[in-house]
N, C-alpha and C positions, 0 to 999 in steps of 0.2 A: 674647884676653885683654881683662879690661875695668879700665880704668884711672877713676878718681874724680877731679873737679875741682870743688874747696870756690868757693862764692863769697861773700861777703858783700853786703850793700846797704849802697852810703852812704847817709850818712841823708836823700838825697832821692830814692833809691831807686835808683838806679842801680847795676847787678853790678860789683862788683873782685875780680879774683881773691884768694883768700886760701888760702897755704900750707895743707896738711895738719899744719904743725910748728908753725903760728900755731894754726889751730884747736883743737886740744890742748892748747897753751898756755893760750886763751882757755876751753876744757872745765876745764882741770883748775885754775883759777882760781887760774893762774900770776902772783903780784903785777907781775910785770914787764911782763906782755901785758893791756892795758887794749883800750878801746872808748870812751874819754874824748867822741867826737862821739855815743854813744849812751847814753852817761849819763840815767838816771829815762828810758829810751826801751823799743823792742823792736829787737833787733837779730834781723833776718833771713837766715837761711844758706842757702844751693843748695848740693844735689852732683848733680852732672850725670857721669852714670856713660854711660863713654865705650868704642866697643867698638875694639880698637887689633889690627891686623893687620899683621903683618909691619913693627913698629916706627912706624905711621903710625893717628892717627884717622881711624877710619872712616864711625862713626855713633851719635848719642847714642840710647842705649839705654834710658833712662828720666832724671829729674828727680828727687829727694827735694826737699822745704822744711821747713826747722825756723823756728819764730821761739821766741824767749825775752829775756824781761824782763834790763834791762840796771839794775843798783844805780847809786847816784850817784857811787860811787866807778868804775863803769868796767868794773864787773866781773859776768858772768853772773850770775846769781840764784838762788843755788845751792839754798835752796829750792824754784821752780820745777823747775829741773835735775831734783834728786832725783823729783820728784810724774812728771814726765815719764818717769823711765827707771821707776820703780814701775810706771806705766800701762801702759807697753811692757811689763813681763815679764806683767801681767796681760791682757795681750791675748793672749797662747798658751793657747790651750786644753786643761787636762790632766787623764787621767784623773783623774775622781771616785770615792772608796769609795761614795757615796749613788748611782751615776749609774742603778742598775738601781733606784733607787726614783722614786716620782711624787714625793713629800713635797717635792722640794727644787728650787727650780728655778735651772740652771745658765747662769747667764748673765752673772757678772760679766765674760768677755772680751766679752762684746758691749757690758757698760756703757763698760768702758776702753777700746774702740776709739774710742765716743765721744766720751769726753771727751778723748781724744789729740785732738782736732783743732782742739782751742785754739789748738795746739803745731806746728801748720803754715799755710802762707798759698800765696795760688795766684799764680802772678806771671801779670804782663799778658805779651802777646804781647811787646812791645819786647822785653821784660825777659827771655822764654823767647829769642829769636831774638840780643841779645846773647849771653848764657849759650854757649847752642849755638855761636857761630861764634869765641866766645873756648874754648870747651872743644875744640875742633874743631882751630885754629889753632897751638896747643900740643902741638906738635911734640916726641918724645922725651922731655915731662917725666912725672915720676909720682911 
């Protein structure tokens, strides 16, 4: 089974766990759930996707990173947001009625892949090597 574990960066970069009920909150731009230290900032996310074997992590399976613009009030950037999940669906490539013709060339998932990676940041080693040993160490949660 493979279990996910959200992180955030405080804002001098360092990973703290953050619930999967916070991040939702903070997604669905829950007035209640702010980011007040990341206010007019970028607030950065890890999900470090964890592979779990008989109730116990075993071994990190891959890393995601999101980063998105944080408003003065605290709160995600909900324009951003949207331009983001937009780019994601146009990065699936789907049949075309033109694709048996030359006339048109298909490539806007290859533009919107590119431009998704505004939308993610590469963490330094510390930063992977926290992540990992706090996603690792979290025993039975999910």
């Amino acid at each position: 089974m493979i279990r996910v574990r959200t992180f955030l960066l405080d804002p001098v970069g360092v990973p703290q766990p953050c619930s999967q009920a916070r991040f939702e909150r903070l997604w669905d731009a829950d007035p209640r759930e702010t980011l007040p230290a990341h206010a007019g900032r970028v607030a950065q996310f890890a999900d470090v996707f964890v592979l779990v074997e008989d109730g116990l992590p075993r071994s990190v399976v891959r890393t995601d990173c999101l980063q998105l613009r944080v408003t003065r009030d605290g709160v995600l950037d909900q324009r951003e947001k949207q331009r983001l999940m937009s780019l994601a669906v146009r990065t699936i490539r789907l049949p075309r009625p033109w694709a048996n013709t030359r006339a048109v060339i298909d490539a806007d998932h290859t533009i919107a892949r590119a431009a998704m990676k505004k939308f993610h940041w590469i963490p330094t080693a510390h930063q992977r090597a926290t992540m990992e040993r706090l996603a690792l160490s979290r025993r039975g949660r999910g």
